[in-house]
GUKOL-927220 format. One record per residue (C-alpha): x, y negated, z negated. Coordinates in steps of 0.25 Angstrom, whole numbers, plus 5000, padded with zeros to 4 digits. Layout:
BEGIN
XYZ
...
***
This chain:
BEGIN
565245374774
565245524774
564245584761
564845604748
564945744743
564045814733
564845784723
565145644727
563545624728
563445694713
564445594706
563845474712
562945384704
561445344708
562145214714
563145264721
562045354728
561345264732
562345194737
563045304745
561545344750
561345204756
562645184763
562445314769
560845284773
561345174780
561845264791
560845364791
559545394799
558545454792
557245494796
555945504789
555945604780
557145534771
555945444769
554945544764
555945584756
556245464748
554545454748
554445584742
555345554730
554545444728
553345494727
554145604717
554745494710
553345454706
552845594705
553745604695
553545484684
552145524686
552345664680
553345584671
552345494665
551245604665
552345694657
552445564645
551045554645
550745694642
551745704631
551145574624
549845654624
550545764621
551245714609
549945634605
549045764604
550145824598
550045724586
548345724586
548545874584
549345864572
548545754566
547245824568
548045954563
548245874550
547045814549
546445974550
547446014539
546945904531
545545914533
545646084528
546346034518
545245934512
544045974518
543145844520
541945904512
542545894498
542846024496
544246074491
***
């Protein structure tokens, strides 16, 4: 099987990929870098949902203090407003 062109590798799905890869790898040598490869985008595989999750936990605490600040923003206005010593 000779290799599909560009194009032909672009129009394919994730499946048919795959399955072109493996019926090609069948016939091929590789040495040991294909392997350090394959670890290396695992390791930036995880990397990456690391950086992922860290990114949702900052924007929860970014949204939380968002909405303590305007709560204690409100509180403040309230408090000028009526000052607690009974004075008007």
């Amino acid at each position: 099987m000779n290799s599909p062109s560009l194009q032909e590798l672009r129009s394919m799905t994730d499946d048919q990929l795959i399955e072109t890869h493996d019926d090609l790898a069948k016939n091929t040598v590789v040495g040991t870098q294909h392997f350090l490869d394959e670890i290396a985008r695992r390791e930036q595989a995880k990397q990456t949902e690391a950086i992922l999750s860290y990114t949702r936990w900052m924007t929860w605490l970014t949204v939380i203090i968002t909405v303590a600040t305007i709560v204690n923003v409100i509180i403040a206005v309230l408090l000028l407003r009526h000052p607690a010593n009974g004075t008007h």
